[in-house]
C-alpha positions in Angstrom: -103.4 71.5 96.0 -101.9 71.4 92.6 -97.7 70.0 92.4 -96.1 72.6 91.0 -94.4 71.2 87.5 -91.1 69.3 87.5 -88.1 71.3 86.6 -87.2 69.0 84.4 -89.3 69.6 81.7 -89.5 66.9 79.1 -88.4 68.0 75.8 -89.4 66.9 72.7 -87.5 66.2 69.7 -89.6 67.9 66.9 -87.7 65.4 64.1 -89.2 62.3 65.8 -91.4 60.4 64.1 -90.1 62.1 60.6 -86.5 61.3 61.2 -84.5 61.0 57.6 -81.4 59.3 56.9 -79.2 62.3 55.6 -77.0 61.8 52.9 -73.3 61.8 53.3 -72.0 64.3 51.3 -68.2 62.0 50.4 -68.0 59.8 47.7 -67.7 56.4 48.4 -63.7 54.9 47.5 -64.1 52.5 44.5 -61.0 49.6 44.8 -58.2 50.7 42.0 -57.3 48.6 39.5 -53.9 46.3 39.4 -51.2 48.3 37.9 -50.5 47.5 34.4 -47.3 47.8 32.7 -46.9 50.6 30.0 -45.1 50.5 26.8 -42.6 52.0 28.5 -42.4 49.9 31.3 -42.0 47.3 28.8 -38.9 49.0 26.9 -37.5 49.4 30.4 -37.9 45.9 31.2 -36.2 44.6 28.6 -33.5 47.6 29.0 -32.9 45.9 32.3 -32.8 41.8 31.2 -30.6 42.7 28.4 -28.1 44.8 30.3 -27.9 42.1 32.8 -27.2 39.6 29.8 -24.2 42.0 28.3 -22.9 41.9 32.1 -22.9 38.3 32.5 -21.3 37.8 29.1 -18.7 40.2 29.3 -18.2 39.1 32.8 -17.3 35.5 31.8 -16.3 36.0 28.3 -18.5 34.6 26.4 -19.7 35.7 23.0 -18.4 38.1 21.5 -16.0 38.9 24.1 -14.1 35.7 23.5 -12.1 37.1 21.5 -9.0 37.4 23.3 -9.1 33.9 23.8 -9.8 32.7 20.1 -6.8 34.5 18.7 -4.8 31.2 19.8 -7.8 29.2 18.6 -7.7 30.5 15.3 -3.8 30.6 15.0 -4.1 26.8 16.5 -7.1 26.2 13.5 -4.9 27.7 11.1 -1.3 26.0 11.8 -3.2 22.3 12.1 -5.2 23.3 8.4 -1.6 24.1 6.8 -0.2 20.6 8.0 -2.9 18.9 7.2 -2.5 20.3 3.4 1.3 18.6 3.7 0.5 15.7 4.7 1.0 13.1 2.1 -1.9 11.8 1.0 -0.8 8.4 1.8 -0.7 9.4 5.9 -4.5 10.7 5.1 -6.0 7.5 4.2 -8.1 5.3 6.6 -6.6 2.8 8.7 -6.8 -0.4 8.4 -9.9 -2.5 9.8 -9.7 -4.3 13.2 -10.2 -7.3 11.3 -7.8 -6.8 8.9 -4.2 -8.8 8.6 -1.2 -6.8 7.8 1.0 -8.0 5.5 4.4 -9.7 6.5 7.2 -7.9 5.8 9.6 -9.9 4.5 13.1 -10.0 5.9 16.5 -9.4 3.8 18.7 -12.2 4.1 22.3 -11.3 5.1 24.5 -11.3 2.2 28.6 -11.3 2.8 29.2 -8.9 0.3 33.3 -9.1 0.4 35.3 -5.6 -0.3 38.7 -5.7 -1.6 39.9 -4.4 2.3 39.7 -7.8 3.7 42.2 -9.0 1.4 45.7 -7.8 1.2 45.9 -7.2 -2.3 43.9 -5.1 -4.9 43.8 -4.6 -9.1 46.2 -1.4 -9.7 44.2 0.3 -11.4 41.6 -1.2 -14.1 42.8 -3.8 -16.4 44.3 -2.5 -20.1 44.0 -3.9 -23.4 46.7 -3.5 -25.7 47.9 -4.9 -28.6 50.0 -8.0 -28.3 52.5 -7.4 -30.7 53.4 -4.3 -28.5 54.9 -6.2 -26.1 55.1 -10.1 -27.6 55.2 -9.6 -31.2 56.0 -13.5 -31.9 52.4 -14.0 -30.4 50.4 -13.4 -33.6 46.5 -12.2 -33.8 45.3 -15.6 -32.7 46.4 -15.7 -28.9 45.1 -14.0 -26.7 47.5 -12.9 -23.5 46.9 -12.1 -19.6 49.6 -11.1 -18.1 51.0 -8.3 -15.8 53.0 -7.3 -12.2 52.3 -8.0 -8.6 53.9 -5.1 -6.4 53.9 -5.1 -2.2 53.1 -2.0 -0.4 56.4 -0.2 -0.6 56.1 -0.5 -4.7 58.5 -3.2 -4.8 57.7 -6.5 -7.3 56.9 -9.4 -5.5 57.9 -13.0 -7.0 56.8 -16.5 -5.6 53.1 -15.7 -5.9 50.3 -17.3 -7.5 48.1 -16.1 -9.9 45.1 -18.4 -10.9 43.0 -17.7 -14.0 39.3 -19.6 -14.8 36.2 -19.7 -16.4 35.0 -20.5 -19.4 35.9 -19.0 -22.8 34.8 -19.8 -26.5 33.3 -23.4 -25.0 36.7 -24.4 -23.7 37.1 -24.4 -19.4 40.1 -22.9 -18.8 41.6 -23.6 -15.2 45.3 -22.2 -15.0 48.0 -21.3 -12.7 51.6 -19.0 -12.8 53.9 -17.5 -10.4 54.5 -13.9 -9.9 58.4 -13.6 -11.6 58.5 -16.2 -14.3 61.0 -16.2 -16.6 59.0 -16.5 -19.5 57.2 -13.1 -18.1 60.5 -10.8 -17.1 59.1 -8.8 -20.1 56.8 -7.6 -17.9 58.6 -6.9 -14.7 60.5 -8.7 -12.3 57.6 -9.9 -11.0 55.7 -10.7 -13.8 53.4 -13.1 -15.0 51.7 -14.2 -18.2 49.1 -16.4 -19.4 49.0 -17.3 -23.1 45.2 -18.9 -24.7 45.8 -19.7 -28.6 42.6 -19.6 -30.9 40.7 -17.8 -28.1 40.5 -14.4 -29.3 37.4 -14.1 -28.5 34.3 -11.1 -27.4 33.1 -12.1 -23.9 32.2 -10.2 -20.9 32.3 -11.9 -17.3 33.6 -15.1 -18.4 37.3 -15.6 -17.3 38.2 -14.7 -13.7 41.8 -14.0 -12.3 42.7 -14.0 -8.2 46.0 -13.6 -6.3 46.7 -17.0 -4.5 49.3 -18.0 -2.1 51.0 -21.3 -2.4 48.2 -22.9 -0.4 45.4 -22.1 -2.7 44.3 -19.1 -0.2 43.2 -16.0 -1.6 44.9 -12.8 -1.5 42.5 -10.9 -3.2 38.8 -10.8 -4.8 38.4 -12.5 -7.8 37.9 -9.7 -10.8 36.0 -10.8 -14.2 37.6 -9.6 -17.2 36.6 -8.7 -20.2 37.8 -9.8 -24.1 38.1 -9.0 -27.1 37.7 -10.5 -31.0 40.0 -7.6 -31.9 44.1 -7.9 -32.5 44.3 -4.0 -31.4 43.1 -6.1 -27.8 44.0 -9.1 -27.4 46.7 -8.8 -24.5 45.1 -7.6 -21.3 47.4 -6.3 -18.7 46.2 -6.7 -15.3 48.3 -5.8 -12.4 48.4 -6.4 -8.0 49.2 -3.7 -5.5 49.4 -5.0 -1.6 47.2 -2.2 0.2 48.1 -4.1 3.8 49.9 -6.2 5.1 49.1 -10.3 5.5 
């Protein structure tokens, strides 16, 4: 007796044995290319790195924006240009080398130099040629005469002193004294004095000296140089003492 058939019922598939690889119908995804920056990617760039530059120098003030801060610099450039165009030309030279030696500077001696304060009396006034037949006309041309007063700090004449005339005149030394208040000198003053040189009438400058003395040879005042003439219109000097303190 025949089996009836299975109920499962083996079915074919009609494509086997001529089974195809089918297409796929999407396009296969190629890899993009790195992205490349643009002109103006290039403009914004350096947009960017520049404005970051202005920030940074405006933030600290440089370039440009230093400005407020070289206004002293230049006034400071400016004010140190005008003294330098003062400065003596001298100050502007180059110092002196290491090596070199300055020279010494020499030192002043100390010279007394003696003022007619540190003596009690001074010439009144400067002294005054005259003619000597003004006052001594038995004198003739050929002397010449010093004489004059001595008066103390009140105006009054003083007598007793000593006045002492030297030097050298014509070739001759002369070395002579008088007292204030002669008689041979009242013509003067009361306190008068007078010295007569014959045959010395004579032009010099500086080379007879007179000084107030007292009766110990001590000066009472500077010695003054006088000065003579060869002339009979000057040949009697008058040179007078005031006391200006006291002794």
């Amino acid at each position: 007796m025949s089996k009836p058939p299975s109920s499962k019922q083996h079915i074919s598939n009609r494509y086997q044995g001529n089974q195809k690889n089918i297409p796929s119908m999407a396009t296969p995804r190629t890899p993009e290319p790195p992205n490349r920056l643009g002109f103006a990617g290039v403009i914004m760039f350096f947009g960017i790195f520049g404005g970051l530059i202005w920030l940074m120098m405006f933030a600290l003030g440089l370039g440009p924006y230093r400005s407020e801060f070289t206004i002293a610099e230049r006034q400071m450039t400016r004010t140190v240009s005008e003294l330098v165009a003062f400065v003596p030309t001298a100050t502007l030279e180059p110092a002196a080398k290491p090596t070199d030696t300055p020279a010494p500077i020499p030192t002043p001696s100390a010279t007394f130099i003696a003022t007619p304060e540190l003596y009690p009396f001074v010439l009144d006034g400067e002294p005054e040629p005259v003619p000597s037949v003004m006052i001594r006309p038995q004198l003739g041309c050929e002397w010449l005469v010093i004489a004059g007063q001595v008066w103390d700090l009140e105006g009054e004449p003083v007598t007793g002193l000593t006045l002492h005339l030297y030097g050298e005149l014509g070739g001759f030394t002369i070395d002579r004294f008088v007292l204030s208040g002669s008689e041979n000198a009242v013509v003067y003053g009361r306190s008068g004095y007078e010295f007569t040189l014959e045959d010395l009438v004579v032009t010099s400058t500086d080379g007879l000296q007179i000084q107030l003395v007292d009766t110990n040879g001590l000066p009472l005042s500077l010695a003054y140089k006088l000065q003579t003439y060869e002339d009979c219109q000057r040949n009697l000097i008058l040179v007078n003492f005031k006391q200006v303190r006291a002794e």
